[in-house]
C-alpha beads as a LAMMPS data file, in Angstrom:
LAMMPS data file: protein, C-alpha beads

290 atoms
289 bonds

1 atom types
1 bond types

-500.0 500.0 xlo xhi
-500.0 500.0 ylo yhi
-500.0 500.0 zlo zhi

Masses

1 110.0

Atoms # bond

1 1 1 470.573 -189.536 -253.960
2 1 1 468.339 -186.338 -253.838
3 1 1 468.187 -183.771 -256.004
4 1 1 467.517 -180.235 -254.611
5 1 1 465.489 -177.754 -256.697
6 1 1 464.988 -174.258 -256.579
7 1 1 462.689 -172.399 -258.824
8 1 1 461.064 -175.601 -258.916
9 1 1 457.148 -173.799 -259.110
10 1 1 458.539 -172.003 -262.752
11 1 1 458.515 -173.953 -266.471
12 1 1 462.149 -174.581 -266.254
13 1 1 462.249 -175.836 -262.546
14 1 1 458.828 -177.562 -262.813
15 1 1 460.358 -179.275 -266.506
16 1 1 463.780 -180.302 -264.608
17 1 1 461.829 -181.957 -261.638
18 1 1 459.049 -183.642 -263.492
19 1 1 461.871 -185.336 -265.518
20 1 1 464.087 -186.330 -262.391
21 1 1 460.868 -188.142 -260.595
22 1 1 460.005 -189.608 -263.837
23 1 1 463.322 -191.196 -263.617
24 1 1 462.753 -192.291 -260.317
25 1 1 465.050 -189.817 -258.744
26 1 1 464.402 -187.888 -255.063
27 1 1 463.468 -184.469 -255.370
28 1 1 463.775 -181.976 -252.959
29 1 1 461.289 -178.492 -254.020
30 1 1 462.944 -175.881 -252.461
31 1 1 459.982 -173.253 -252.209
32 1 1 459.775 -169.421 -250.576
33 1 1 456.389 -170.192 -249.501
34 1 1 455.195 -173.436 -248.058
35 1 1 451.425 -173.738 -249.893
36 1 1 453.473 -173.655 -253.200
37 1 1 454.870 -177.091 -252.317
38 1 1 451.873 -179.078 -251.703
39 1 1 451.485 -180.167 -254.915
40 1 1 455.236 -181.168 -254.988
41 1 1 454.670 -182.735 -252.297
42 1 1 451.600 -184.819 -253.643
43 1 1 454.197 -186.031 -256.706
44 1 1 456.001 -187.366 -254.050
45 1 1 458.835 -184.970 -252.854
46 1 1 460.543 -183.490 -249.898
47 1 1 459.303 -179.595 -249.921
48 1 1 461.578 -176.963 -247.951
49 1 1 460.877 -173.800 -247.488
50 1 1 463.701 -171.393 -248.550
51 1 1 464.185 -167.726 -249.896
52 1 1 466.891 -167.377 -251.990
53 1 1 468.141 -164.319 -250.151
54 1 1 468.143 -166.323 -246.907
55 1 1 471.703 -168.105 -246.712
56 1 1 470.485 -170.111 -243.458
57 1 1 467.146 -171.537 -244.806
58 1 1 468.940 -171.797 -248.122
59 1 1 471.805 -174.064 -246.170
60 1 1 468.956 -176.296 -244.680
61 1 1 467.467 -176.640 -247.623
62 1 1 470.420 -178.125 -249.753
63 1 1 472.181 -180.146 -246.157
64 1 1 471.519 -183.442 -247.303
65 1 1 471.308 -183.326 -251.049
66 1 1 473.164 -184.948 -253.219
67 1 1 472.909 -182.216 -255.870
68 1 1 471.588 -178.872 -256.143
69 1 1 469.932 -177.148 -258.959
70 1 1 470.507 -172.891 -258.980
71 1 1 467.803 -171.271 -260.344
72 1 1 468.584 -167.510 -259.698
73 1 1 465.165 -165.466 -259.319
74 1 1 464.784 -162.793 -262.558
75 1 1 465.609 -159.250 -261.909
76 1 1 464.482 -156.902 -264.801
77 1 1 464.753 -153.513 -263.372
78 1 1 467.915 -153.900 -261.277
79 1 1 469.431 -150.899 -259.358
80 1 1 473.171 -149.687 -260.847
81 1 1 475.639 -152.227 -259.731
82 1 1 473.177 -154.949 -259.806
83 1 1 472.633 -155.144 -255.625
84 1 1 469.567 -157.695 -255.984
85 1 1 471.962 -160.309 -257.613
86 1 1 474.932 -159.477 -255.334
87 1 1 472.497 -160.887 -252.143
88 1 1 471.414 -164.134 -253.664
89 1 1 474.598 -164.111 -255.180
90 1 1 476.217 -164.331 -251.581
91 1 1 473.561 -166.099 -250.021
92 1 1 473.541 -169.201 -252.300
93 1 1 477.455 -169.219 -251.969
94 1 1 477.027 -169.453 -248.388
95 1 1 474.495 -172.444 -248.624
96 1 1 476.922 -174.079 -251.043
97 1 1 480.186 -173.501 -248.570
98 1 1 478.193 -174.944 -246.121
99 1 1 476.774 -177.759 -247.025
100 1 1 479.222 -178.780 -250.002
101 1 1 476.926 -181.008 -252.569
102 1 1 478.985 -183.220 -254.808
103 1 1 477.054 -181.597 -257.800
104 1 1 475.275 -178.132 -258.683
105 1 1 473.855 -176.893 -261.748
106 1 1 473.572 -173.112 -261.966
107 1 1 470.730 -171.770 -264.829
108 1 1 472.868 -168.990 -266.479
109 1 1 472.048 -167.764 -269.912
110 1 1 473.106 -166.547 -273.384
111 1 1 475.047 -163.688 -273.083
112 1 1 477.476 -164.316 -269.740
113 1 1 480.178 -164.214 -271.614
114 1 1 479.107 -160.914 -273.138
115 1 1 481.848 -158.154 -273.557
116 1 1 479.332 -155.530 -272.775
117 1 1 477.450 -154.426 -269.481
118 1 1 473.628 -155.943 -269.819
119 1 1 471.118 -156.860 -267.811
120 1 1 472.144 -160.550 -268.664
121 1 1 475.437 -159.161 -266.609
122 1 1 473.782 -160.446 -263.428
123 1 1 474.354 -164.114 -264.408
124 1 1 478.000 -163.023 -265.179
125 1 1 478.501 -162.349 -261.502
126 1 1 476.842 -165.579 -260.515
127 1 1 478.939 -167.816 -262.734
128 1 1 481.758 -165.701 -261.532
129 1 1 481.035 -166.609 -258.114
130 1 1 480.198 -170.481 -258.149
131 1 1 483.125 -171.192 -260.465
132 1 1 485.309 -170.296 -256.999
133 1 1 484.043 -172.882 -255.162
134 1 1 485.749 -176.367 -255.096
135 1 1 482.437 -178.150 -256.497
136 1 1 481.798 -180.095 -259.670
137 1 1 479.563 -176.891 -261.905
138 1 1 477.612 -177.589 -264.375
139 1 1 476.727 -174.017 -265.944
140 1 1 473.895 -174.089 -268.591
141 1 1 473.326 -171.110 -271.321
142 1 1 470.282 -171.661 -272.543
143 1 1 468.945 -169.118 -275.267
144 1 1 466.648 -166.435 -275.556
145 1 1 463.212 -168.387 -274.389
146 1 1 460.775 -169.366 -277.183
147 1 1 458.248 -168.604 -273.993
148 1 1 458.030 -165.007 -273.804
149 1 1 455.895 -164.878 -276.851
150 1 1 453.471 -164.887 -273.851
151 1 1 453.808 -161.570 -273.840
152 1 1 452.775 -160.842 -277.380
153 1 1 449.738 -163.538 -276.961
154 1 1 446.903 -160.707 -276.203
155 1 1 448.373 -158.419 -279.162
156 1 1 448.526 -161.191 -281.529
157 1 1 444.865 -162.613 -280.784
158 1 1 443.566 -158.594 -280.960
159 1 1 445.416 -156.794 -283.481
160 1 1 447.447 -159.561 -285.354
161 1 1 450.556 -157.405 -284.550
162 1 1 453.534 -158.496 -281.856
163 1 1 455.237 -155.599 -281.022
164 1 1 459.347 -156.635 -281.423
165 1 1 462.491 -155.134 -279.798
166 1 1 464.277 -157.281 -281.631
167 1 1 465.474 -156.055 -284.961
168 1 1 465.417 -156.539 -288.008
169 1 1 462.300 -159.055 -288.098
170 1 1 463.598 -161.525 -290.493
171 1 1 467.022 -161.902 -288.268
172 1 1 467.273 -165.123 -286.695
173 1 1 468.665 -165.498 -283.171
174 1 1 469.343 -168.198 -280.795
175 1 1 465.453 -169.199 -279.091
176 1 1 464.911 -172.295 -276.729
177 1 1 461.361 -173.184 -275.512
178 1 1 461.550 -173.412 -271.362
179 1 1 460.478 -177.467 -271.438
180 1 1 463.926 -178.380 -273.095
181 1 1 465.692 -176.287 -270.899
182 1 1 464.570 -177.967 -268.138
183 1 1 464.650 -181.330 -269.818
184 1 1 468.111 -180.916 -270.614
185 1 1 469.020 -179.965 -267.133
186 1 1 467.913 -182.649 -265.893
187 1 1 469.766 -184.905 -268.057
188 1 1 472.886 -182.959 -267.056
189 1 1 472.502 -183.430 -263.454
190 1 1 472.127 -186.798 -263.463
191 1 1 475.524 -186.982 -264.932
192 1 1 478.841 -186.824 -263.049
193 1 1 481.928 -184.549 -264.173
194 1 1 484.755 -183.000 -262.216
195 1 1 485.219 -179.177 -262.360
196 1 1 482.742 -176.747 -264.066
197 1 1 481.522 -177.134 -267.741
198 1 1 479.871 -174.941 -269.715
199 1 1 476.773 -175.867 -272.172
200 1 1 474.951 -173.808 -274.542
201 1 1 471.465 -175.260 -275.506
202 1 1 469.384 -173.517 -278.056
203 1 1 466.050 -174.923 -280.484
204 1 1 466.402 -177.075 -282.985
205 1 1 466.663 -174.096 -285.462
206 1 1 467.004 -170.253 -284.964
207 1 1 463.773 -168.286 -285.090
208 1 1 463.586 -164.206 -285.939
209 1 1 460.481 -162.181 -285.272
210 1 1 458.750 -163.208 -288.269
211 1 1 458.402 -167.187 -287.417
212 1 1 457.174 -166.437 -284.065
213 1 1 454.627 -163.894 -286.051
214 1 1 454.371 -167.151 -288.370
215 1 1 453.674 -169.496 -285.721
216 1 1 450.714 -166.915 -283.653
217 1 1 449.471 -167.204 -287.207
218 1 1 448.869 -170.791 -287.375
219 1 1 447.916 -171.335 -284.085
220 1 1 445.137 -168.302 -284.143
221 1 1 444.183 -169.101 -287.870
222 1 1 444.834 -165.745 -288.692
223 1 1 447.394 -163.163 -290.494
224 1 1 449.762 -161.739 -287.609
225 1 1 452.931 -159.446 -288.590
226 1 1 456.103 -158.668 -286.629
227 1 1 456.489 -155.297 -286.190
228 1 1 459.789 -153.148 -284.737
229 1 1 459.781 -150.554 -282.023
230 1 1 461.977 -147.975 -282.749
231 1 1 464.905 -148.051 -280.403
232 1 1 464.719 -144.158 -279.836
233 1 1 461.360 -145.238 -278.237
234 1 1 462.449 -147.680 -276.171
235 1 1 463.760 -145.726 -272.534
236 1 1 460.594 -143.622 -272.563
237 1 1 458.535 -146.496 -273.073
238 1 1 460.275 -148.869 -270.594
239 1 1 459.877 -146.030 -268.028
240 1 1 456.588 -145.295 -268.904
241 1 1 455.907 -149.131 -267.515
242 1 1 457.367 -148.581 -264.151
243 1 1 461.166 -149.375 -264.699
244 1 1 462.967 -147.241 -262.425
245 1 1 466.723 -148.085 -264.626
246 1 1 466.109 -149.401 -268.108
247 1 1 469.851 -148.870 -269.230
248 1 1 470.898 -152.420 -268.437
249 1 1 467.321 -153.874 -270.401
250 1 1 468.486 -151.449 -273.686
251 1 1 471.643 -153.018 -273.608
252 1 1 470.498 -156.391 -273.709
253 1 1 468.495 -155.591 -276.453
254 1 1 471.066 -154.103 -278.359
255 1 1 473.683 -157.264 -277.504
256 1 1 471.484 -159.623 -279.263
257 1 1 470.424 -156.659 -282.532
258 1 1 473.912 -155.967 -282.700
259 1 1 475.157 -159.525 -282.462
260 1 1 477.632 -159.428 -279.255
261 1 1 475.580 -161.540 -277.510
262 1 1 475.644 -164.471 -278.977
263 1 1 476.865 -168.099 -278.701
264 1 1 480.865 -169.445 -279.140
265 1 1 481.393 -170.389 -282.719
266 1 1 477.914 -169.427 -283.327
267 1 1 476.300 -172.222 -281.810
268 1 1 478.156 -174.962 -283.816
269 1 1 478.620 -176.583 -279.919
270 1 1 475.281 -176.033 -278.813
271 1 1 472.674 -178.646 -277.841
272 1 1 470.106 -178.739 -279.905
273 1 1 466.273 -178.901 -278.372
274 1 1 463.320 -180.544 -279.381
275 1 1 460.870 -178.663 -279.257
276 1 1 459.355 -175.532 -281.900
277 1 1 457.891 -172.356 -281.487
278 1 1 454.321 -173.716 -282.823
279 1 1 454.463 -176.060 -279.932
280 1 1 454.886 -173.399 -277.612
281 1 1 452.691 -170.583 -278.824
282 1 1 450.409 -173.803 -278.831
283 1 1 450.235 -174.517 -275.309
284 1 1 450.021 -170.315 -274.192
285 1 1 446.292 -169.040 -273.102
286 1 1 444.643 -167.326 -276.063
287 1 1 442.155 -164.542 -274.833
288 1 1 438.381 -165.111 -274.661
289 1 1 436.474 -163.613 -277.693
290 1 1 434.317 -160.973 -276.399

Bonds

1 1 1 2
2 1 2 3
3 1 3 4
4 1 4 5
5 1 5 6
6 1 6 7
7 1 7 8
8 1 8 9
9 1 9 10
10 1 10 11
11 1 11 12
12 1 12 13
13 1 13 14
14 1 14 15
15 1 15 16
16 1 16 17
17 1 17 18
18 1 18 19
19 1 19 20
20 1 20 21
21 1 21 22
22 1 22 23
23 1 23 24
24 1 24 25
25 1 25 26
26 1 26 27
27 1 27 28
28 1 28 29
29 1 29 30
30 1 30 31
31 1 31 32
32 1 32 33
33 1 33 34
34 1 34 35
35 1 35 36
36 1 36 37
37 1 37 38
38 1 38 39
39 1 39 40
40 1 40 41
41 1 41 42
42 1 42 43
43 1 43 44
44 1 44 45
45 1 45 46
46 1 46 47
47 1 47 48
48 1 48 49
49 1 49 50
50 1 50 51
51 1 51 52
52 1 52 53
53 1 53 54
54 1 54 55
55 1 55 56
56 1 56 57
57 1 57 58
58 1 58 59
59 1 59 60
60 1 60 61
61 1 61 62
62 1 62 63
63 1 63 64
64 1 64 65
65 1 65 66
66 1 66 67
67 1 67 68
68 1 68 69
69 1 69 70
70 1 70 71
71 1 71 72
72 1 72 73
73 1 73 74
74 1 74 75
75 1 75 76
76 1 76 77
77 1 77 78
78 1 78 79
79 1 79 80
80 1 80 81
81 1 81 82
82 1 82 83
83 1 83 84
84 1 84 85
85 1 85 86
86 1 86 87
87 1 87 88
88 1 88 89
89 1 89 90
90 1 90 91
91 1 91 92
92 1 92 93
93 1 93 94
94 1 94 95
95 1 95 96
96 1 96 97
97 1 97 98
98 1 98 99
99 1 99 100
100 1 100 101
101 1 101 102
102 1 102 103
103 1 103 104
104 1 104 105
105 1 105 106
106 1 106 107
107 1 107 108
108 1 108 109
109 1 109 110
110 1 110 111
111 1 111 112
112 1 112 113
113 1 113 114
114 1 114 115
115 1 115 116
116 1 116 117
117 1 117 118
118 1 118 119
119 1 119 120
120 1 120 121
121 1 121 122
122 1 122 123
123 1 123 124
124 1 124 125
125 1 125 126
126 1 126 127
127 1 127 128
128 1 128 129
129 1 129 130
130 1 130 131
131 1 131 132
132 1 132 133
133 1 133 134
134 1 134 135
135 1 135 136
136 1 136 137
137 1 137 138
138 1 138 139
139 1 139 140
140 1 140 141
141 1 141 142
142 1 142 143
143 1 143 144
144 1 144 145
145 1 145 146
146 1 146 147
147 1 147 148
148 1 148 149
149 1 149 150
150 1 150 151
151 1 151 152
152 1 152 153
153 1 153 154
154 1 154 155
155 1 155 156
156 1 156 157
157 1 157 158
158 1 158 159
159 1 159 160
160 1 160 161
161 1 161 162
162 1 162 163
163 1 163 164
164 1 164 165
165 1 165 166
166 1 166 167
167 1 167 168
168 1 168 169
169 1 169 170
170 1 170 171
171 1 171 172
172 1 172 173
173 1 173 174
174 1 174 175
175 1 175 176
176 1 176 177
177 1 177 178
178 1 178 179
179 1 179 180
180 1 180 181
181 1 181 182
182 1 182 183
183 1 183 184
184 1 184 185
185 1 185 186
186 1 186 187
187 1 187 188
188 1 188 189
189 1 189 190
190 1 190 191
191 1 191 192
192 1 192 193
193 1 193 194
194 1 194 195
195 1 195 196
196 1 196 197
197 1 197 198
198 1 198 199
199 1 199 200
200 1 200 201
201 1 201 202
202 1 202 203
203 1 203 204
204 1 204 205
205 1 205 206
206 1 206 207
207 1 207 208
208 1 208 209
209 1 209 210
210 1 210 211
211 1 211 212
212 1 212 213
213 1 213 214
214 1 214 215
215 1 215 216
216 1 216 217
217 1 217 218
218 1 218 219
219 1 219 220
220 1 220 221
221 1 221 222
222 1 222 223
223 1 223 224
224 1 224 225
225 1 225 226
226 1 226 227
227 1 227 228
228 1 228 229
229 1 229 230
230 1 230 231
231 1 231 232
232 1 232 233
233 1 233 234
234 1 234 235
235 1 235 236
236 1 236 237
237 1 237 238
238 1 238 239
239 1 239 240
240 1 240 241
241 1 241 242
242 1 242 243
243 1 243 244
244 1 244 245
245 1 245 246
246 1 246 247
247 1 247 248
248 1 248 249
249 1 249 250
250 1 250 251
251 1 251 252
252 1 252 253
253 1 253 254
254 1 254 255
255 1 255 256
256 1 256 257
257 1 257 258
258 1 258 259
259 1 259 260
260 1 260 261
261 1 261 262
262 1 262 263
263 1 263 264
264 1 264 265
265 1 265 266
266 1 266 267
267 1 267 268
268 1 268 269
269 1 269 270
270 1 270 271
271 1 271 272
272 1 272 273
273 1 273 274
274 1 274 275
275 1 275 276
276 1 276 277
277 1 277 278
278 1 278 279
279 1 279 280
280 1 280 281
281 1 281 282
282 1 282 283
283 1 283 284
284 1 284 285
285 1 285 286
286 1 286 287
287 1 287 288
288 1 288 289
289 1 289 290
């Protein structure tokens, strides 16, 4: 049996795979460039070299494997319609026709099932598509990631301050840190199933911009506060960074502020993770004191 991984250089990816081989699986590291694989390939998989874009390499890439794992590459400044999707989107499909794995696992996210237009719309369409193929489909929602306190690392270490667009600081939301994600997938691949299923994972508890302010805290050994940017600030400011079409970013932002997006039931069917935000903030790079 071999396992076929994209995103496989990423936490999630990386996470899934280390946890298959540890279980004595075969791995297959599907890569876009082949230097990224050699250290997959010392671990002891099969490396193939695949963009995701590319419906042929993508179909020699997965011809063989038992089961593939979907990890669609992050688009945060999308043009209107979402185009970038709509190409791997098509290309992966094509792979999939083609070489018909009993198994796949498609990385979605919180929010698919959002009644609103976001940018978390592009894993919508994905889930859309997949689900029309006669495969068993395993689609996992995993939460907002614990991880992208990365961001906030430098601001934290210099000012004690995390700038937060999400509002108000004491709310809770749904947070998952990247290594149970890919933990979890991994335990989900290995199963069988007919059909598609959906699972929701989130963190063992929910966590608002004040615990991850909290947990910079105790990991820097020093006072650090959440504070809000104004939402009337936010399309100038995206812009201001380079995004050519922030509309689809703002929404997001608002799903998860304005609680649409959101687990079923509120996450009483989630999986539950291991692992904190402590842990995570933990293991991020704090900057050298000058």
């Amino acid at each position: 049996m071999t396992y076929a991984i994209t995103g496989i250089t990423g936490k999630v990816g990386g996470a899934l795979a280390r946890t298959l081989l540890a279980a004595g699986q075969r791995v297959r590291a599907v890569v876009r460039d082949a230097g990224t694989g050699d250290v997959w390939t010392a671990r002891g998989c099969e490396v193939a070299v695949a963009d995701m874009e590319d419906a042929s390499a993508l179909t020699a890439a997965f011809r063989g494997a038992t089961a593939v794992f979907i990890l669609p590459p992050p688009e945060f400044d999308p043009s209107p319609g979402y185009p970038e999707a709509q190409a791997v989107i098509d290309s992966v499909v094509a792979a999939l026709e083609a070489t018909r794995p009993k198994k796949v696992l498609l990385l979605s996210t919180i929010g698919a099932d959002a009644a609103y237009d976001n940018l978390l719309s592009q894993r919508t369409m994905f889930e859309t598509a997949l689900t029309q193929l006669p495969l068993a489909l395993t689609i996992l929602r995993p939460a907002w990631f614990i991880d992208n306190a990365a961001w906030d690392m430098a601001s934290a270490h210099d000012t004690g301050v995390i700038h937060s667009f999400l509002m108000p600081t004491d709310r809770a939301i749904p947070m998952v840190a990247a290594q149970d994600v890919g933990r979890v997938a991994a335990e989900l691949l290995q199963e069988d199933w007919v059909g598609t299923r959906v699972v929701e994972l989130e963190g063992p508890r929910r966590i608002s911009p004040n615990d991850l302010a909290d947990a910079f805290a105790c990991v820097l050994g020093r006072p650090v506060h959440a504070v809000p940017v104004p939402r009337e600030s936010w399309y100038e400011l995206f812009r201001s960074q380079g995004m050519k079409n922030p509309e689809p970013r703002i929404r997001m932002l608002d799903g998860f502020n304005e609680g649409w997006i959101d687990f079923a039931d509120g996450g009483r069917q989630t999986i539950k993770g291991w692992i904190y935000p402590t842990s995570v903030i933990a293991a991020l790079e704090i900057p050298a004191d000058v």
